[in-house]
py3Dmol code that shows the C-alpha trace and the ligand (Angstrom):
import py3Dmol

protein = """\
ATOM      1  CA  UNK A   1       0.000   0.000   0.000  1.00  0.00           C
ATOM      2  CA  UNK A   2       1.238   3.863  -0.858  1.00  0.00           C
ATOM      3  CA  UNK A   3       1.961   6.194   2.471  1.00  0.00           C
ATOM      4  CA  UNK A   4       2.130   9.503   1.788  1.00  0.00           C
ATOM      5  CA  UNK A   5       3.950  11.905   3.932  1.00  0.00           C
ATOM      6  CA  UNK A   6       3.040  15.296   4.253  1.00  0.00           C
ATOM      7  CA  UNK A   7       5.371  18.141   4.977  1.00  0.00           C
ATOM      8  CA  UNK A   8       4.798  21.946   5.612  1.00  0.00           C
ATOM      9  CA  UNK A   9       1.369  22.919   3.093  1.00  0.00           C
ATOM     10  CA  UNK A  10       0.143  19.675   3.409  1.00  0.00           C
ATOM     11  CA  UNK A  11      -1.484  18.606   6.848  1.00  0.00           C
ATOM     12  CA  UNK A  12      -4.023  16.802   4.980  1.00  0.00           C
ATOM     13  CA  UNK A  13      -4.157  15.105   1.670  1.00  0.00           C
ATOM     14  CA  UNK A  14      -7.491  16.900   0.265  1.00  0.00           C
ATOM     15  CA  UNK A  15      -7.845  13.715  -2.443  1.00  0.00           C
ATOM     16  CA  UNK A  16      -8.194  11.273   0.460  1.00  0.00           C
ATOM     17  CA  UNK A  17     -11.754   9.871   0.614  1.00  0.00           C
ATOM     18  CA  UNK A  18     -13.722   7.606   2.890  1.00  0.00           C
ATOM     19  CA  UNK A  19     -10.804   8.471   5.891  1.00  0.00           C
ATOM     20  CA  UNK A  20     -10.443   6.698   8.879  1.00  0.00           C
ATOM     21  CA  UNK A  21      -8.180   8.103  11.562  1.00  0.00           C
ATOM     22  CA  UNK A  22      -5.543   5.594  13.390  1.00  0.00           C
ATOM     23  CA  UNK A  23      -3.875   5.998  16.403  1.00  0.00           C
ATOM     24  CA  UNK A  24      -0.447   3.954  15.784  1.00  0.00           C
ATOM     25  CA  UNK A  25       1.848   3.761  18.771  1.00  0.00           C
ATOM     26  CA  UNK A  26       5.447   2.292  18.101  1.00  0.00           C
ATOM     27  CA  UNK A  27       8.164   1.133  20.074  1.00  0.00           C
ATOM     28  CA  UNK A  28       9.905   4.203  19.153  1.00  0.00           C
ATOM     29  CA  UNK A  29       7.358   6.513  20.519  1.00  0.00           C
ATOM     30  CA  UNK A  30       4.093   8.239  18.998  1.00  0.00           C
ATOM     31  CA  UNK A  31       4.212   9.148  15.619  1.00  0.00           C
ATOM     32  CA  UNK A  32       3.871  12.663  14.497  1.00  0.00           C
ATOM     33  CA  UNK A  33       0.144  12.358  14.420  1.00  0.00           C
ATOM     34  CA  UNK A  34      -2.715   9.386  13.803  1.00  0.00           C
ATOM     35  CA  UNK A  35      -2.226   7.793  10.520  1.00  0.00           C
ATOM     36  CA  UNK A  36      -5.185   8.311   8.192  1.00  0.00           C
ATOM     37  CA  UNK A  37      -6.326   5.628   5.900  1.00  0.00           C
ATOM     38  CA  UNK A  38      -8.255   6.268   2.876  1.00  0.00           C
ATOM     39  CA  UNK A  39      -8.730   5.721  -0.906  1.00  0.00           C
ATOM     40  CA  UNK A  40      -6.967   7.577  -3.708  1.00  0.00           C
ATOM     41  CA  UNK A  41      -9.218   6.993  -6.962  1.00  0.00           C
ATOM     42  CA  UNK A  42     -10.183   3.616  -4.816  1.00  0.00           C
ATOM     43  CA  UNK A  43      -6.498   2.638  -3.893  1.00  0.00           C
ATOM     44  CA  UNK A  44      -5.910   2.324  -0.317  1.00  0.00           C
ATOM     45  CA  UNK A  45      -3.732   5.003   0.671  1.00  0.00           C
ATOM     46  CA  UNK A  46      -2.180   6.131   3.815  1.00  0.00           C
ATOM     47  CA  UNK A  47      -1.338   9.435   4.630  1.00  0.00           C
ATOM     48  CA  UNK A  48       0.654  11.007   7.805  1.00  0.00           C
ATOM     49  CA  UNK A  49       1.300  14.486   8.293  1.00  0.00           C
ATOM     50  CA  UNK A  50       5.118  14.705   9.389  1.00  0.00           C
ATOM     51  CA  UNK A  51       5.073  17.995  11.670  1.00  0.00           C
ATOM     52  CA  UNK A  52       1.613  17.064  13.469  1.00  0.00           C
ATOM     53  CA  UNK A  53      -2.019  17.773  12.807  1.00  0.00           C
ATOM     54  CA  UNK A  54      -1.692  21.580  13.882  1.00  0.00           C
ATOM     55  CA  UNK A  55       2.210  22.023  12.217  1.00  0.00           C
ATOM     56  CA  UNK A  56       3.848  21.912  15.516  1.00  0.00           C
ATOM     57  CA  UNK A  57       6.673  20.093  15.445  1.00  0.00           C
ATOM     58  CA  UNK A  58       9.502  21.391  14.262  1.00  0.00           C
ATOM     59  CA  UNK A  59      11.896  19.234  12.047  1.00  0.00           C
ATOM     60  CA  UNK A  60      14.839  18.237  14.277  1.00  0.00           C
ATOM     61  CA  UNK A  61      12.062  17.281  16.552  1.00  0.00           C
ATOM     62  CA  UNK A  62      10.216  15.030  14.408  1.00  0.00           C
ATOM     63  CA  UNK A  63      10.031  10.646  15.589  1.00  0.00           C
ATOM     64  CA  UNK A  64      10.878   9.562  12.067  1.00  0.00           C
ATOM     65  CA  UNK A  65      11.475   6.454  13.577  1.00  0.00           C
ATOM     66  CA  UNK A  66       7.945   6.295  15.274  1.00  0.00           C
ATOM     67  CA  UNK A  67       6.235   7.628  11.810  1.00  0.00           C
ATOM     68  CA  UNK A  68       8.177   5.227   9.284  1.00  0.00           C
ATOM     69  CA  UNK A  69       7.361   2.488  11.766  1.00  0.00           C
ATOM     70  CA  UNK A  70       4.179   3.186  12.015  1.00  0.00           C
ATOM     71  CA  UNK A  71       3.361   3.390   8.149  1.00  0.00           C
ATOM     72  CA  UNK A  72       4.709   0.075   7.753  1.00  0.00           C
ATOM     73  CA  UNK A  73       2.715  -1.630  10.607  1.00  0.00           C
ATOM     74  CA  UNK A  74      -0.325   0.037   8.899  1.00  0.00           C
ATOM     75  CA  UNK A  75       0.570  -1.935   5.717  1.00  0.00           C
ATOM     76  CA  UNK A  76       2.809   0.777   3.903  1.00  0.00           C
ATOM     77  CA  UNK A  77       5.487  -1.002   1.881  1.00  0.00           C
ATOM     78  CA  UNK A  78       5.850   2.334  -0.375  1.00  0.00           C
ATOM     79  CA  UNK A  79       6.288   5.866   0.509  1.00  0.00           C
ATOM     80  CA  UNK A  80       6.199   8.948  -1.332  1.00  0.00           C
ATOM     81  CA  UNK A  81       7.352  11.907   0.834  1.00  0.00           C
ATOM     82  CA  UNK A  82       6.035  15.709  -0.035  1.00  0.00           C
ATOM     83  CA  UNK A  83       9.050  18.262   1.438  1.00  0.00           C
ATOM     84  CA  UNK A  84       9.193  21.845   0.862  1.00  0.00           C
ATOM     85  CA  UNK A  85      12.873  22.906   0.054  1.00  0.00           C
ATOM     86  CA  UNK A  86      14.921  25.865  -1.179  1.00  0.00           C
ATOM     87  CA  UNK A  87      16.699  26.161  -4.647  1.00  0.00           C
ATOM     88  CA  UNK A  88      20.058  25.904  -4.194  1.00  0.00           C
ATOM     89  CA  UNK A  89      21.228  26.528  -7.900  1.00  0.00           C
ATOM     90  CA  UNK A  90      19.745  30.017  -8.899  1.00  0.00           C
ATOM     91  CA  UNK A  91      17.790  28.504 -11.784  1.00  0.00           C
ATOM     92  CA  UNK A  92      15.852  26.437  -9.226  1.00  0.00           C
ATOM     93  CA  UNK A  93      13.149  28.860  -8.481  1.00  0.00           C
ATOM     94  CA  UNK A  94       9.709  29.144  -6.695  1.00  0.00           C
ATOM     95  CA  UNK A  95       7.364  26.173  -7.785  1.00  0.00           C
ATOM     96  CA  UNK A  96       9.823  23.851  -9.605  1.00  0.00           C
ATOM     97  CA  UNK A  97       8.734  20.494  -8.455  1.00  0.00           C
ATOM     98  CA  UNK A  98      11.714  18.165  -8.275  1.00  0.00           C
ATOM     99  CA  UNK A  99      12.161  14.623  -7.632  1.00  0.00           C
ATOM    100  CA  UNK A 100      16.102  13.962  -5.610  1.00  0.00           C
ATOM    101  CA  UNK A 101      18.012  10.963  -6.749  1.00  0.00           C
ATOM    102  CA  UNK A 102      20.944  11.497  -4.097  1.00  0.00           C
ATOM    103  CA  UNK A 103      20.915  13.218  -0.390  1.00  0.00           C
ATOM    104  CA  UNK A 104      23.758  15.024   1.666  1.00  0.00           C
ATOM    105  CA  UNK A 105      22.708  14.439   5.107  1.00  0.00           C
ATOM    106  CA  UNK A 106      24.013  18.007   7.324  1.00  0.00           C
ATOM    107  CA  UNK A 107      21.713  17.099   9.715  1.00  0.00           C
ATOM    108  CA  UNK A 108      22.872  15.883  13.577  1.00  0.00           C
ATOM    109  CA  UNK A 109      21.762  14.796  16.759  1.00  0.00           C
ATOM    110  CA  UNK A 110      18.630  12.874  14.723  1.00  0.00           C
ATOM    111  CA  UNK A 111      17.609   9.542  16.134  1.00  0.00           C
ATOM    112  CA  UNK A 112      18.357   7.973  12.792  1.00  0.00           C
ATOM    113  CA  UNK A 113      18.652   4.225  13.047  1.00  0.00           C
ATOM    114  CA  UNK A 114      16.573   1.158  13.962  1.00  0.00           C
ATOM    115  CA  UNK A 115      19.864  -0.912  14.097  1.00  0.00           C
ATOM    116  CA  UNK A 116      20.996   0.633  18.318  1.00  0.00           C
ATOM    117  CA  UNK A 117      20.412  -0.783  21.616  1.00  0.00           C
ATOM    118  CA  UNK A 118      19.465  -4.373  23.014  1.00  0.00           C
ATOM    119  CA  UNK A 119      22.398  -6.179  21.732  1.00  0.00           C
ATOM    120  CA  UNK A 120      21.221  -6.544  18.183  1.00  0.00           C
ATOM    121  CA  UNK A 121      23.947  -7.095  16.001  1.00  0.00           C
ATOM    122  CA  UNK A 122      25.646  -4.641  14.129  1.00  0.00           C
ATOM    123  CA  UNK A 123      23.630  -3.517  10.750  1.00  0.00           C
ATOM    124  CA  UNK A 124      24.960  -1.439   8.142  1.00  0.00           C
ATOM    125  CA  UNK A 125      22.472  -0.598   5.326  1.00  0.00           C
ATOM    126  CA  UNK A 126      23.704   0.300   1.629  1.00  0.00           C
ATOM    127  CA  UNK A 127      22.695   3.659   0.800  1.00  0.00           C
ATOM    128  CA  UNK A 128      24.584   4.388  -2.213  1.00  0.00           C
ATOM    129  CA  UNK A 129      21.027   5.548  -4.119  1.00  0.00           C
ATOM    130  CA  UNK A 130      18.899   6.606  -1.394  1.00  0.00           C
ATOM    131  CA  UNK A 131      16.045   6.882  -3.119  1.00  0.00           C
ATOM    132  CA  UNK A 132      14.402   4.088  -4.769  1.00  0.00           C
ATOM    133  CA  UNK A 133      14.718   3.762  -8.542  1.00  0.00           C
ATOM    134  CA  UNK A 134      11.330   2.184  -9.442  1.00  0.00           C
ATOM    135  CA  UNK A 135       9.200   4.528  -7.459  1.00  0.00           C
ATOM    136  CA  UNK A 136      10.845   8.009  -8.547  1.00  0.00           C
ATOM    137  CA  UNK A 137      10.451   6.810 -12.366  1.00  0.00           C
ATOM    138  CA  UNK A 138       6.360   6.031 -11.445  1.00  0.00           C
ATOM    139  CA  UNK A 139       6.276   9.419 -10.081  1.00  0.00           C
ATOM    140  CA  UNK A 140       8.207  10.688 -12.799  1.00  0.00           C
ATOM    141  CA  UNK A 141       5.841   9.007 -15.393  1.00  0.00           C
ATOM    142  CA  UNK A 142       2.616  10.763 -13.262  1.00  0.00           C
ATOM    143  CA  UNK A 143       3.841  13.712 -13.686  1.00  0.00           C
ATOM    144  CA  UNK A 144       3.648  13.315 -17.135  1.00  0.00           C
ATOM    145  CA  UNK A 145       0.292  11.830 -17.123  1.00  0.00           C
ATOM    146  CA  UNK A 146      -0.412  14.766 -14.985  1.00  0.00           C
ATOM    147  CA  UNK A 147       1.016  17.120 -17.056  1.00  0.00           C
ATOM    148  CA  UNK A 148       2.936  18.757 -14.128  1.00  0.00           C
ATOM    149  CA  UNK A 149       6.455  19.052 -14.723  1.00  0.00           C
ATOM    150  CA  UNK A 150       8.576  17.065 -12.688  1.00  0.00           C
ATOM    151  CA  UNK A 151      12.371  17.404 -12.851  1.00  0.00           C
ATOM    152  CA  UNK A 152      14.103  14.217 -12.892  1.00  0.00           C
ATOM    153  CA  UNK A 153      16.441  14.036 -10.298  1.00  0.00           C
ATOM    154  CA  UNK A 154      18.739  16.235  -8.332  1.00  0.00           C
ATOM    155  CA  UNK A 155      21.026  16.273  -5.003  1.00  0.00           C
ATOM    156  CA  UNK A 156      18.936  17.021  -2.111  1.00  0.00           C
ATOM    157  CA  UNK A 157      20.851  18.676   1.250  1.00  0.00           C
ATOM    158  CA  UNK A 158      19.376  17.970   4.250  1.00  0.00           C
ATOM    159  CA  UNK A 159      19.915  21.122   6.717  1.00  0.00           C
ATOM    160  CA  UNK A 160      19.382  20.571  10.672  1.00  0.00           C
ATOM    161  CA  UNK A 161      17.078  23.237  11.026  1.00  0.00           C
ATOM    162  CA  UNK A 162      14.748  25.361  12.397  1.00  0.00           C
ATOM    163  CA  UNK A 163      16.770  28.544  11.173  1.00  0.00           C
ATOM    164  CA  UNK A 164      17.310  28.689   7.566  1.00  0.00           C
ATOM    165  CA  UNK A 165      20.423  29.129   6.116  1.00  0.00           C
ATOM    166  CA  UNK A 166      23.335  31.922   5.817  1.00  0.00           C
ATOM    167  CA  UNK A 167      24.144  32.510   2.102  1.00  0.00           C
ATOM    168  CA  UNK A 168      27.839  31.290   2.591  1.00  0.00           C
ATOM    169  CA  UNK A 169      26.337  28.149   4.310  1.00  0.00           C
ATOM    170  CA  UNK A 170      24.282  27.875   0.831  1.00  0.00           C
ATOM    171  CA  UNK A 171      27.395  28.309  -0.980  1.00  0.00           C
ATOM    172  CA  UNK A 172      28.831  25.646   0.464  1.00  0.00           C
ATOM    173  CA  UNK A 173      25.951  23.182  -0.114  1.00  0.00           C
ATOM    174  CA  UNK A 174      26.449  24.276  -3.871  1.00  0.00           C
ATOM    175  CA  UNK A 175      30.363  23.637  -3.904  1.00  0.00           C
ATOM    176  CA  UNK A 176      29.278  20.100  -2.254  1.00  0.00           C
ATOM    177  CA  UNK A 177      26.752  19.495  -5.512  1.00  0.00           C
ATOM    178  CA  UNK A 178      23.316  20.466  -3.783  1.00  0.00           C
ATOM    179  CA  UNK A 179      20.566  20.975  -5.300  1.00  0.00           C
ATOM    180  CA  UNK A 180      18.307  22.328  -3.122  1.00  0.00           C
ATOM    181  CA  UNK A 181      18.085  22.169   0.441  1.00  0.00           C
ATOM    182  CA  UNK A 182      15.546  21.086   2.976  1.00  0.00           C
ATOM    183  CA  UNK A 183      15.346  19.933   7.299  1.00  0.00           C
ATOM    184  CA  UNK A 184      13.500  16.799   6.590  1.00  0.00           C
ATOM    185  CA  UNK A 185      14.795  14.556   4.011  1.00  0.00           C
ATOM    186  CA  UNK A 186      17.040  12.772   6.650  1.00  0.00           C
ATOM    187  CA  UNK A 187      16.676  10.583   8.408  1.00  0.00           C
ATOM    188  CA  UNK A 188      13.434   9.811   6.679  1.00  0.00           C
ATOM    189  CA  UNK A 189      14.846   8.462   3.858  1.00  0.00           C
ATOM    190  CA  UNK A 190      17.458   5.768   5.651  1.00  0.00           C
ATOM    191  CA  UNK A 191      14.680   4.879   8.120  1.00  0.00           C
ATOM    192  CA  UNK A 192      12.811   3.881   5.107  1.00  0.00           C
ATOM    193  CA  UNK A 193      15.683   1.813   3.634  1.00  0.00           C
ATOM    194  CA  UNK A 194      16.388  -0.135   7.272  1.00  0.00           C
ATOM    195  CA  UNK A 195      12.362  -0.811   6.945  1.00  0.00           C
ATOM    196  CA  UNK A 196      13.019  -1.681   3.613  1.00  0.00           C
ATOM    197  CA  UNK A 197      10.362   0.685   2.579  1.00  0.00           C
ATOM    198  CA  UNK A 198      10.660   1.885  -1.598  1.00  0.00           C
ATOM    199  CA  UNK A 199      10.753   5.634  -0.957  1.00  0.00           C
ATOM    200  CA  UNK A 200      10.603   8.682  -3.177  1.00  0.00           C
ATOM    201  CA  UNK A 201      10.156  12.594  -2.644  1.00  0.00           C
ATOM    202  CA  UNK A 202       8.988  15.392  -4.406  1.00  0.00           C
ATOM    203  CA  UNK A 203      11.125  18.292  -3.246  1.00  0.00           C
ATOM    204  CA  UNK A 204       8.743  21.641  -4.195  1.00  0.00           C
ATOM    205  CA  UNK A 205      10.826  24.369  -4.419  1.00  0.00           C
ATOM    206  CA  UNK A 206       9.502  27.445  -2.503  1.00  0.00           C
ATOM    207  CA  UNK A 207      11.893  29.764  -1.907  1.00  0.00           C
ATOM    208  CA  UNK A 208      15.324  30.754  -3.540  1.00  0.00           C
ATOM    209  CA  UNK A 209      17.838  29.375  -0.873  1.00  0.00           C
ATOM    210  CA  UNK A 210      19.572  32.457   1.258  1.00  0.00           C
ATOM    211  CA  UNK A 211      21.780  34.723  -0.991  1.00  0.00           C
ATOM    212  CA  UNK A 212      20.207  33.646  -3.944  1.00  0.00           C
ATOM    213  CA  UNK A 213      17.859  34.700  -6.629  1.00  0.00           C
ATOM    214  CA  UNK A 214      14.749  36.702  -4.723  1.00  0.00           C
ATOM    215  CA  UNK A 215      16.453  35.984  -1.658  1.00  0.00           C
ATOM    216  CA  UNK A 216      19.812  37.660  -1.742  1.00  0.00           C
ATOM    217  CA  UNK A 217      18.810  40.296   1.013  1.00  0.00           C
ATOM    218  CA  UNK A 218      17.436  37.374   2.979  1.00  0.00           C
ATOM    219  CA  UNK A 219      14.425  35.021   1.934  1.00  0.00           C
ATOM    220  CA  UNK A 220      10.882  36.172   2.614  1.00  0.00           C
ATOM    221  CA  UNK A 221       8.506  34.073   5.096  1.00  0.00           C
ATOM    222  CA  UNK A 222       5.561  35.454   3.500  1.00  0.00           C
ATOM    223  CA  UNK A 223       6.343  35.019  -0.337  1.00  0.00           C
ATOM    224  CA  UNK A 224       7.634  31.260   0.701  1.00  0.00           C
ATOM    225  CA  UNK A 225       4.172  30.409   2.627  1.00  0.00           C
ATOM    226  CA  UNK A 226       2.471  31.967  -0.443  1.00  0.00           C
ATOM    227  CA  UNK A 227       3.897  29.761  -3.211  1.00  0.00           C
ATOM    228  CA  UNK A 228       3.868  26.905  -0.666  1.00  0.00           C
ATOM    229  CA  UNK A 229       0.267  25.823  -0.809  1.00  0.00           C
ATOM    230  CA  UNK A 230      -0.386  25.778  -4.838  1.00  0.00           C
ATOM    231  CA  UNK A 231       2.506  23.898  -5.539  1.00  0.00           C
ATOM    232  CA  UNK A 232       1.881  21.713  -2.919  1.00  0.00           C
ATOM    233  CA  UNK A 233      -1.467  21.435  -4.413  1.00  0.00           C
ATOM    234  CA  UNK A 234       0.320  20.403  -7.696  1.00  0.00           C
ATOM    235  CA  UNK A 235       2.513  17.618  -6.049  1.00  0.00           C
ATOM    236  CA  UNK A 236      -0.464  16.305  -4.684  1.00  0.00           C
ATOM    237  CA  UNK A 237      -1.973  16.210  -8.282  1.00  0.00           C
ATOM    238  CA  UNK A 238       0.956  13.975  -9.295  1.00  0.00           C
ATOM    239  CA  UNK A 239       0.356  11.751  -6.158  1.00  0.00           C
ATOM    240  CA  UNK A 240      -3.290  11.101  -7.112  1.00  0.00           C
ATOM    241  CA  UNK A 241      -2.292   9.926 -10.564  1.00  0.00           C
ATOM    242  CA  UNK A 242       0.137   7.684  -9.035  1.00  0.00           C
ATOM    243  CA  UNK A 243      -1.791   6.088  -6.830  1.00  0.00           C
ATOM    244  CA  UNK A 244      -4.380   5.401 -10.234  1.00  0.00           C
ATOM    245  CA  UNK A 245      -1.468   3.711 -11.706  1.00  0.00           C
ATOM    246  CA  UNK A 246      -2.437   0.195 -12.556  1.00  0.00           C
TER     247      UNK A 246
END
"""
ligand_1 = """\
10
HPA
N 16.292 25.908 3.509
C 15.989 24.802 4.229
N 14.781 24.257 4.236
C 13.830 24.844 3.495
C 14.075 25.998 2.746
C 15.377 26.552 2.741
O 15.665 27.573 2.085
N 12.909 26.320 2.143
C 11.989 25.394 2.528
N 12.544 24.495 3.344
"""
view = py3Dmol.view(width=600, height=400)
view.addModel(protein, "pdb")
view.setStyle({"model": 0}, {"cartoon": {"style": "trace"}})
view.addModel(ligand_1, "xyz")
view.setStyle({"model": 1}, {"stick": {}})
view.zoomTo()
view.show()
């Protein structure tokens, strides 16, 4: 079954029909809020929204353990993640919708492994492509039966968070081969892979990272909330013909 996860602009998946709310405890915790299970064009869906109901938790605060755990116990074996970002390169502007092939993880102090504690044996996970293969081209070929434009692949730097970034730290990320830049991306994605979850994004682009583009003098809460919920709205669009997909 498809789990969606919903980042900032999307607390609810508006396509979801005949919803029933779950409360899914885990081992690691609660998870960000009750699953909901519903039907996408009569495919069983899940959906989770990753920084609670009412948007209050922040991104370094988030149980990705508890929510990718969760999403599996519920029957998820696929997940397609929704993540705001900025546009790292300057020609990545406000409402490109991207979908990452690789991750930088910047991120620290995340709970970010299943593999710790009561003497299991030592895991490693291969991570080389982070992102699975199969489900970004389905998402890729929505978005063409969608007719939204969906650019394939792209390096996605995951930032710690809350704060945004200082230009020269987005200069950096650039030099490294970012893309564009987001707080969320990890450890989602290598909680996934331990779960052996397939799992794919769709980065929407609402703001010009710091120092660049519309942002240069610093980037603008207001314009990013404002372009945040239409092309989330369009991400979503691609979702719903994915989940139609024979
Ligand atoms: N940086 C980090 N995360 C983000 C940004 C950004 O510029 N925009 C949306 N999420």
């Amino acid at each position: 079954m498809l789990a969606v996860i919903g980042g900032s602009g999307l607390g609810q998946f508006a396509g979801l029909e005949a919803v029933r709310r779950m409360a899914m405890p885990t081992p690691y915790g609660e998870p960000s809020a009750e699953l909901t299970l519903g039907a996408i064009r009569g495919r069983r869906t899940l959906f989770l929204a990753r920084h609670g109901d009412r948007h209050t938790i922040p991104p370094h605060e988030v149980n990705y353990r508890a929510n990718l755990w969760a999403l599996r116990e519920a029957g998820a074996d696929c997940v397609v993640a929704v993540a705001a970002v900025g546009g790292v390169r300057a020609e990545l502007g406000p409402g490109t919708l991207l979908v990452p092939h690789q991750i930088i993880d910047y991120t620290w102090g995340r709970r970010s492994t299943y593999f710790e504690g009561g003497g299991a044996p030592v895991t490693h996970v291969d991570f080389t492509h982070p992102y699975s293969e199969p489900l970004r081209r389905r998402l890729l070929e929505a978005g063409r039966a969608a007719s939204e434009q969906l650019l394939d692949g792209g390096v996605y730097a995951a930032t710690q968070g809350p704060r945004l970034e200082t230009a020269a730290e987005i200069d950096r990320l650039e030099r490294d081969g970012a893309d564009v830049v987001g707080m969320t991306g990890m450890p989602e994605a290598v909680l996934a892979r331990e779960l052996e979850l397939a799992y794919a994004a769709i980065a929407v682009v609402v703001n010009h990272a710091a120092g660049r583009g519309e942002s240069k003098g610093g980037v603008s809460i207001d314009r990013l909330e404002a372009v945040l919920q239409a092309a989330v709205a369009r991400a979503c669009r691609v979702i719903e013909e994915l989940a139609g997909q024979p």
